[in-house]
Structures are given as C-alpha cells and as structure tokens.
C-alpha positions in Angstrom: 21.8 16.3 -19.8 24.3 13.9 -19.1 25.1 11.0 -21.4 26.1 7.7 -20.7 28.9 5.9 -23.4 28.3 3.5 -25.6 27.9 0.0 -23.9 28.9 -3.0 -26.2 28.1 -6.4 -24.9 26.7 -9.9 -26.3 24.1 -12.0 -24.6 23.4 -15.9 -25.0 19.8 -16.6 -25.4 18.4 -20.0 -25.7 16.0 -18.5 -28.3 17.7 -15.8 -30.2 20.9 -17.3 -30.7 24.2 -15.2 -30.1 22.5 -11.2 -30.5 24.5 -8.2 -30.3 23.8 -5.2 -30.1 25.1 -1.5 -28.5 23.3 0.4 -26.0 23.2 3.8 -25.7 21.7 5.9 -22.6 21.1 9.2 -21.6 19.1 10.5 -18.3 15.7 10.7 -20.6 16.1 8.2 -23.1 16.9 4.8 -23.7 18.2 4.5 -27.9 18.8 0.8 -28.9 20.5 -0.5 -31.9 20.4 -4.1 -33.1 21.0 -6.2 -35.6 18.0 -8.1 -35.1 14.3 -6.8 -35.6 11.9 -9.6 -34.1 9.5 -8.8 -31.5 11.6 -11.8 -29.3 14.6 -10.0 -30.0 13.2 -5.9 -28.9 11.8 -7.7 -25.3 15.5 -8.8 -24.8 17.0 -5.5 -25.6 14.2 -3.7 -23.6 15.2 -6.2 -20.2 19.1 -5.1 -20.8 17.8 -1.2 -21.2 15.8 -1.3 -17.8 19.2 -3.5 -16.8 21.0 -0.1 -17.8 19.0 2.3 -16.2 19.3 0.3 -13.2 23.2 -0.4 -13.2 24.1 2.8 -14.6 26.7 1.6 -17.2 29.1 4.3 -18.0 28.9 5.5 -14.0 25.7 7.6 -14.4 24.6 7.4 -11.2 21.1 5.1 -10.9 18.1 7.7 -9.5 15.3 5.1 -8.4 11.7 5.4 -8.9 10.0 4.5 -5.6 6.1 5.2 -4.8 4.9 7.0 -2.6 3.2 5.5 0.3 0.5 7.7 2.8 -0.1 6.5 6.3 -1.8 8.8 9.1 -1.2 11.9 7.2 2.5 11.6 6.7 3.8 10.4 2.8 6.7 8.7 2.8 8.6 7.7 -0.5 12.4 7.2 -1.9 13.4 10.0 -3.5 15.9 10.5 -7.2 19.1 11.5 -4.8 19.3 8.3 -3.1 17.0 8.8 0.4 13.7 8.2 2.1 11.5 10.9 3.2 8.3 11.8 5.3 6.6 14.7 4.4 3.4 16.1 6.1 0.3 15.4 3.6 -1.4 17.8 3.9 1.2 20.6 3.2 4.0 19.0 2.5 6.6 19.9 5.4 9.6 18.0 5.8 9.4 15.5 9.2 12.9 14.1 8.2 15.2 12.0 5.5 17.1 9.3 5.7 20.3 9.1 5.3 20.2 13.0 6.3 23.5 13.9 5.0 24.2 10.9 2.7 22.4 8.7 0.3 21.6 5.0 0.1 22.8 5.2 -3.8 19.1 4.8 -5.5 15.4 3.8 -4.0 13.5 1.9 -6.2 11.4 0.4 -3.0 8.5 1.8 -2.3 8.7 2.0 1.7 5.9 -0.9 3.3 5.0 0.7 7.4 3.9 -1.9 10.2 3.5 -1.1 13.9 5.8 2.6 13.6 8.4 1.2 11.7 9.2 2.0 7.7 11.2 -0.6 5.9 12.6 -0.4 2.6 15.3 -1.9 0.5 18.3 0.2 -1.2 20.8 -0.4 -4.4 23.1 0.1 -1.7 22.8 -3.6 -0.5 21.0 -2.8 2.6 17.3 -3.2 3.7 16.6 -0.5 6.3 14.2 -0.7 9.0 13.4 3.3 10.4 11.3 4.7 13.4 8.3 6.3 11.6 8.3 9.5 13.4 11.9 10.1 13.6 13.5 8.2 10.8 16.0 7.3 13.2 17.5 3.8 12.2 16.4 0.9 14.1 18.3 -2.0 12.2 19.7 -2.7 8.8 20.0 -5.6 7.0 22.7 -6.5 4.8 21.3 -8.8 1.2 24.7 -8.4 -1.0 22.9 -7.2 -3.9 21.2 -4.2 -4.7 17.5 -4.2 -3.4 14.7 -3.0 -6.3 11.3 -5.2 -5.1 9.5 -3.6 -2.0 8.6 -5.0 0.9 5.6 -6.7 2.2 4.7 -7.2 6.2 3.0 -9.5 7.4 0.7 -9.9 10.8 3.0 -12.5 11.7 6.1 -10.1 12.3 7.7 -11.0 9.0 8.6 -8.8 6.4 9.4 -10.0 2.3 11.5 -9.0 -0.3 13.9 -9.8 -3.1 17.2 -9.1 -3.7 19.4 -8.9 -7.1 21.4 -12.2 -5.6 18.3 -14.0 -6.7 17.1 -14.7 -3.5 13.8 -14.1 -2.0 14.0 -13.4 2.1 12.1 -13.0 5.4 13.3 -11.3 8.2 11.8 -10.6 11.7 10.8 -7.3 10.8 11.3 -6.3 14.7 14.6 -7.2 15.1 15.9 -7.8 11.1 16.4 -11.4 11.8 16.8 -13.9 9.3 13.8 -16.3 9.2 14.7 -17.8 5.4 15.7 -17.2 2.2 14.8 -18.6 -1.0 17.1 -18.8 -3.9 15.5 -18.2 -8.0 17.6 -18.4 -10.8 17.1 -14.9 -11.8 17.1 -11.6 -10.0 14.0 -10.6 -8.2 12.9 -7.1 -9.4 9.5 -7.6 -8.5 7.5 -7.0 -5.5 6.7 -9.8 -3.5 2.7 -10.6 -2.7 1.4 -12.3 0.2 -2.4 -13.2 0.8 -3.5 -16.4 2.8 -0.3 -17.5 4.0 1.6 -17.6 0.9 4.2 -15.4 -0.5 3.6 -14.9 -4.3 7.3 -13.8 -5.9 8.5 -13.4 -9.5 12.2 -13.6 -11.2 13.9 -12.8 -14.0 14.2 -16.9 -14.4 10.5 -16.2 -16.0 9.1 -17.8 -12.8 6.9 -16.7 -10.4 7.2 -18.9 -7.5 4.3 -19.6 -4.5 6.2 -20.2 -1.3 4.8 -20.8 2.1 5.0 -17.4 4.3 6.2 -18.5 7.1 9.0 -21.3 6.1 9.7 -20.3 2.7 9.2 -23.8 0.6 7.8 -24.1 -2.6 4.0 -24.6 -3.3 4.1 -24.2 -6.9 5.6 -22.2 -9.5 4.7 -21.2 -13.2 6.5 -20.4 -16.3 5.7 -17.1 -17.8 7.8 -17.4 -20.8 9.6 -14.5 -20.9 11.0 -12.2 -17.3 8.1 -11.0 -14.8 9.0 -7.8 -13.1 5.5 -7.0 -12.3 4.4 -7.6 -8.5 1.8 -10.4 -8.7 -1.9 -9.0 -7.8 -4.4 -11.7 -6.2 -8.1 -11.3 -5.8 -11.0 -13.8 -5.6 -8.4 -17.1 -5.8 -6.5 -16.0 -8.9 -3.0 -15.1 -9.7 -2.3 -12.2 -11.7 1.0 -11.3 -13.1 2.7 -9.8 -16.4 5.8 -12.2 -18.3 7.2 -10.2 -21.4 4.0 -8.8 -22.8 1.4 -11.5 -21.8 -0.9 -11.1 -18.6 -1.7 -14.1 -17.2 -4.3 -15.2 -14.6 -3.4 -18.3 -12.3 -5.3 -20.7 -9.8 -4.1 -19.5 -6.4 -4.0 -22.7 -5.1 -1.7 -24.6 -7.7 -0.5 -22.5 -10.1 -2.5 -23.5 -13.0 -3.3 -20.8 -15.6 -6.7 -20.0 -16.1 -6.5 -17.4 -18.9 -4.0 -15.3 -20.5 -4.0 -12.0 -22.5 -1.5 -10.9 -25.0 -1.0 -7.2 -24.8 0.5 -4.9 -27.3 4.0 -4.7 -25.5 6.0 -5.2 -22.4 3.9 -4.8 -19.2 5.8 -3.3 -16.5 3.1 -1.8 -14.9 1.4 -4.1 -11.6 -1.5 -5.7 -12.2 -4.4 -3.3 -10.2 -7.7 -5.4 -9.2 -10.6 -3.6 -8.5 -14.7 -4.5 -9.0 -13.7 -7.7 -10.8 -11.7 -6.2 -13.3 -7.8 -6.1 -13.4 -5.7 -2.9 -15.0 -2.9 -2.4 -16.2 -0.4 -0.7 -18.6 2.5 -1.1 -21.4 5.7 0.1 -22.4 3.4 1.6 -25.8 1.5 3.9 -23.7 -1.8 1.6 -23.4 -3.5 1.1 -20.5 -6.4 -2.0 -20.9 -9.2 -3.3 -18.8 -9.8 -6.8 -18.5 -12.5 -8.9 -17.1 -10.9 -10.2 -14.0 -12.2 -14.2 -14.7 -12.2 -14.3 -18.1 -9.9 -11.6 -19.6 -11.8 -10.3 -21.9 -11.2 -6.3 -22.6 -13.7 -4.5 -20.9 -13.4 -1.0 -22.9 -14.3 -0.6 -26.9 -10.4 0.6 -27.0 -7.1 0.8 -24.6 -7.0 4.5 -23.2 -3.9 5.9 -24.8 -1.0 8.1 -23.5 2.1 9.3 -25.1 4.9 7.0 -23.9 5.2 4.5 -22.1 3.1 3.3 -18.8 5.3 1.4 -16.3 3.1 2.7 -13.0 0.3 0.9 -11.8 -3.0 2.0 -12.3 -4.2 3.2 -8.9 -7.9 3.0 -8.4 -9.7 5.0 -6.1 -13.5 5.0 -6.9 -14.3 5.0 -10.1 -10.9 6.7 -10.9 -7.4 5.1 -11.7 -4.6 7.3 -11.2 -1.0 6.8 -12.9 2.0 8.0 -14.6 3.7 7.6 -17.7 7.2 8.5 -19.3 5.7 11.5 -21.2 5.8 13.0 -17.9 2.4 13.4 -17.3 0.1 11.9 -14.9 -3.4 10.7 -15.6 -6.7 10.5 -14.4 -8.8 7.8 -16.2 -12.6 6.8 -15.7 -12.1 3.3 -15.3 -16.2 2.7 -16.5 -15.0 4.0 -20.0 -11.1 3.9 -20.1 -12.1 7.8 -21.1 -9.5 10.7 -19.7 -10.8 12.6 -16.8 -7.5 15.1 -16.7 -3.2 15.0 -17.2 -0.9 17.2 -15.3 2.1 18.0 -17.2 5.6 17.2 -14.9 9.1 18.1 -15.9 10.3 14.7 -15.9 9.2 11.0 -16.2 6.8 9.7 -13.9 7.8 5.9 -13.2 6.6 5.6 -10.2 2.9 4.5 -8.8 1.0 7.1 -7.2 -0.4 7.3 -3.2 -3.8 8.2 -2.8 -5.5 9.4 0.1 -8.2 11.8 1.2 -8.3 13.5 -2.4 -5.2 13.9 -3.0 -2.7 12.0 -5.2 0.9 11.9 -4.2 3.1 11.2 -6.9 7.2 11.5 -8.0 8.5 12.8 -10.8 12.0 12.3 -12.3 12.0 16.7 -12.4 12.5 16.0 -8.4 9.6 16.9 -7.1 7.4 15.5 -5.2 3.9 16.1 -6.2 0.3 16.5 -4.2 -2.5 16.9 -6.6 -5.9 17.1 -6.3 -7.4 13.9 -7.3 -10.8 15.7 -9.0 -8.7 18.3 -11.0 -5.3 16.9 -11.0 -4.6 20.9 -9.3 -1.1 21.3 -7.8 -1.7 21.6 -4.0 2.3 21.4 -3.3 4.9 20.1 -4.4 8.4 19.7 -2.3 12.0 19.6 -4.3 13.5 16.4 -2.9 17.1 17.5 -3.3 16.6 19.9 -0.6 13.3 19.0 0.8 12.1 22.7 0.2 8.8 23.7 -1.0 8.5 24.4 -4.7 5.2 25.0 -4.3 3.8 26.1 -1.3 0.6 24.6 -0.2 -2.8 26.0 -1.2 
C-alpha cells in the first residue's frame, strides 16, 4: 500500500473561521485530524479529502472512478490506470483502449456516446472525442484544468461538461468546436444535466446554475448552502440535487425550492428518479427513498451498508443496483429498501454501475472490471484493466 505524507494547509472559511488541520492519505483510506469537531467543520474537511484523492498530494498518482456505460453490446468505461476501454458485454473481450500505450493521467468521466462517437473528459486537461468501434481519436479538446463531470449530448450536436477552471462549456461535438463557456465561481465536479433545452450544472461555489443549452446564459440559479458535487436529476418539472448533506427539490422552471431533506451525512451519490420516488446515498453508508413531490421517506428505515455510498442508485425494475466503499456491490428492492444480494470486490467501488440485459457492469478500485448477474449478483466475467485480460473468463 502506498502512503501519501502528511499534507499541512489552512483554509479561510466564511463560516468556520481560520481551521487547520493535517491530512493524511493512503490508497484505501482517507484519516483526518482537526482541531475542530462541528458537523460544519467535518463537511469542510471531507470536501479537502475528496480534494486529495483527486490531486493526489504527496504525488500519489489520482486513479479515477468512472462508470461504466453499455451501448449495443459493447461497455465502455475509464479505467484506474488512466484509459478508456470497450469491452464486448457479453464476454468481456477487449475491442480496444485508449490511449493504447499511454494514459490520460485519471478518468473520473463516465464516457457519454452519440452518433458512433465516445466523448469523455480526462485529469489530463483534455476532453477526447473517439470513433466507437475503433477508439481511434477523432478530436481533442484542450479545457486547462483537469476534467471530473461527464459529458452530456444533446440532439442539437452539442455536447456539456465542466472543467476544474470553473467553467461550464459546449462544444460541437462533431468537430470539438467551441460554442460557449460559462464561468462559476467554483470548480465543476458535477455532471452536467440537460432536459427541455436547459443545461442544469452545479459548482463548488454552492450553486447550481440553469443555463440555456444552446447559448449558455443564465436562467436561474440556487444556493445550496454548502458544495454540490452530485449531477442534478430532473423528472416531472423538479430539480433534484444534493448541497453538503441536504437534498433538495427545485421548480424547473425558476429555481425555487419546493422541499428539502436533511440526510444523515454528505450525499455524493446522484440523485436516481424512478416511479415518483428519488434515491439516493451518503458518505454513512445509508441509502434513503424519498417521495419524489414531497420528500417524505418512503421506507420504515434507510437500507444500510458498511461504508460509505458515493454511487448512484441504479434502478432497473424493481431493483437498484450500487456500490459502496466497503467494496461490495448491492442489490436492493427498492419497494422495501430490503437487500436482495452483495458481491464482495477487492477494492472500493465508487463508481455507478451499467445495466443492461441482466447484467450489471461495474468497476472496482481491485482493477477489475466486473459483469454480474443482476438476479444473483453471479460473476459472469470480469477483465483486469491494467492489461485488459480476462480474470475471469466468461460463463
């Protein structure tokens, strides 16, 4: 295991005063010591220790944690050493990576596909647009920053992300264009939403911002009180998005909030929408159910795992799928919030799961690549992505 050296730094905060603190980090573990014990005070230090594992202070190199995303039987998904690859779904065979002998430092984007093409941002600065079938590189686009949210395309020919330069852009996702940028006052972690011609974006300024798709200026935008780095979900002409540890529900149209629901930590898991009820989870393990209009909890109590939750919950049927950091991944009932199986992993699982014809797709920080079956949560393969080898061959 590698360790990371102590980190010593202060941080100004118009609430807390003058706080310091060191910061300690290993590959598995984030350890925090502080000399302040308020619930204000632990959000702040758990926004520098994501900062951390993102930044990789000490020169531990930053591993990602994209998705996985499944489109005509191929899944494609950023890997831990830096690259993007397609794999065949339905026995896991490797169709190509990219870079193929090189990495784009880390992948946190989970790769959006539009008419052949996949895009997806990198830590490396760059958003890449590739040729679905070969990965062959078609443009690249350079943003400054390191690139976490992942992309959105729309019919229009754009495509939407953020950057850690605090800017929002479009781009002509055929040729990589520039069509606008909008500039936050905080990074932009989050995924990026678009539904009915506007582009729903968060920042670490504690804003999530409604822009006009296709020039970029502000509609509205809303104070969550505390950084949102949860991509906003919208359903039925509400808003849903996660500041700090507070969910909040807004009118789609101007930003008002409708409802909001205090949770027992930091939600870094997206918002999921499904049947009129929106799930979720927390850096505590809990995973909760709320009544989509009123957000009212929908199960007698939160389904539980062991650490922390900071997938989304991926419904498919009555079923959501996700991972946690006590390197398991779940399927719940979402009528009870009752456990229908785990699978054990060697590693974290961070990222959100793919889902498609019964199987579940999912990465693990043990570098593999994981196809379960979505019934039993049974290994059907699983493929080493520091080689792109089999670890499990396919049943």
């Amino acid at each position: 295991m590698t360790r990371v050296q102590n980190c010593k730094f202060k941080v100004q905060s118009q609430n807390l005063g003058l706080l310091t603190f060191n910061l300690e980090l290993d590959s598995e573990a984030v350890v925090l010591k502080t000399f302040m014990h308020t619930r204000s005070a632990l959000m702040l230090c758990a926004l520098f220790a994501a900062a951390f594992l993102l930044t990789a202070c000490g020169g531990a190199p930053p591993t990602g944690w994209s998705g996985a995303r499944v489109v005509d039987g191929i899944v494609y998904a950023g890997n831990s050493v830096g690259r993007v690859m397609a794999l065949g779904a339905t026995d896991g065979a490797l169709k190509w990576q990219f870079p193929a002998d090189n990495n784009v430092t880390a992948v946190y984007s989970t790769p959006a596909l539009a008419n052949g093409i996949v895009y997806f941002g990198a830590f490396d600065h760059k958003f890449y647009a590739l040729d679905a079938a070969t990965g062959a590189k078609k443009w690249e686009f350079d943003a400054t920053a390191p690139i976490v949210s992942s992309p959105v395309v729309s019919e229009s020919g754009l495509v939407y992300f953020g950057a850690n330069n605090r800017r929002v852009y479009a781009l002509d996702a055929r040729t990589g264009a520039k069509k606008w940028e909008f500039e936050t006052q905080g990074e932009v972690w989050a995924d990026p939403t678009l539904a009915g011609g506007v582009l729903y974006a968060p920042a670490l300024d504690h804003k999530v911002y409604a822009l006009d798709a296709a020039s970029g200026a502000r509609k509205w935008e809303f104070d969550a009180g505390g950084i949102v780095v949860t991509k906003p979900a919208v359903a039925a002409g509400l808003v849903y998005v996660a500041g700090l540890s507070k969910l909040f529900a807004l009118d789609a149209q101007s930003g008002a909030k409708r409802w909001e629901f205090e949770a027992s930590n930091w939600v870094w898991s997206n918002p999921t929408v499904a049947g009129g009820v929106v799930y979720f989870g927390a850096l505590d393990g809990r995973v909760y159910a709320l009544d989509a209009q009123a957000g009212k909890e929908k199960w007698n109590t939160p389904f539980k795992a062991n650490d922390a939750v900071r997938s989304a919950i991926v419904v498919d049927g009555g079923t959501g799928y996700f991972g946690a950091d006590d390197r398991k991944v779940y399927a719940i009932d979402l009528a009870t919030g009752q456990g229908k199986w785990s699978r054990v992993t060697n590693g974290r699982v961070l990222a959100s799961p793919g889902i498609a014809n019964g199987v579940v797709y999912v990465s693990s920080h043990d570098n593999l690549l994981y196809a379960l079956d979505a019934a039993t949560g049974t290994v059907k393969w699983s493929v080493d992505v520091t080689s792109g080898k089999l670890a499990t061959p396919a049943k």
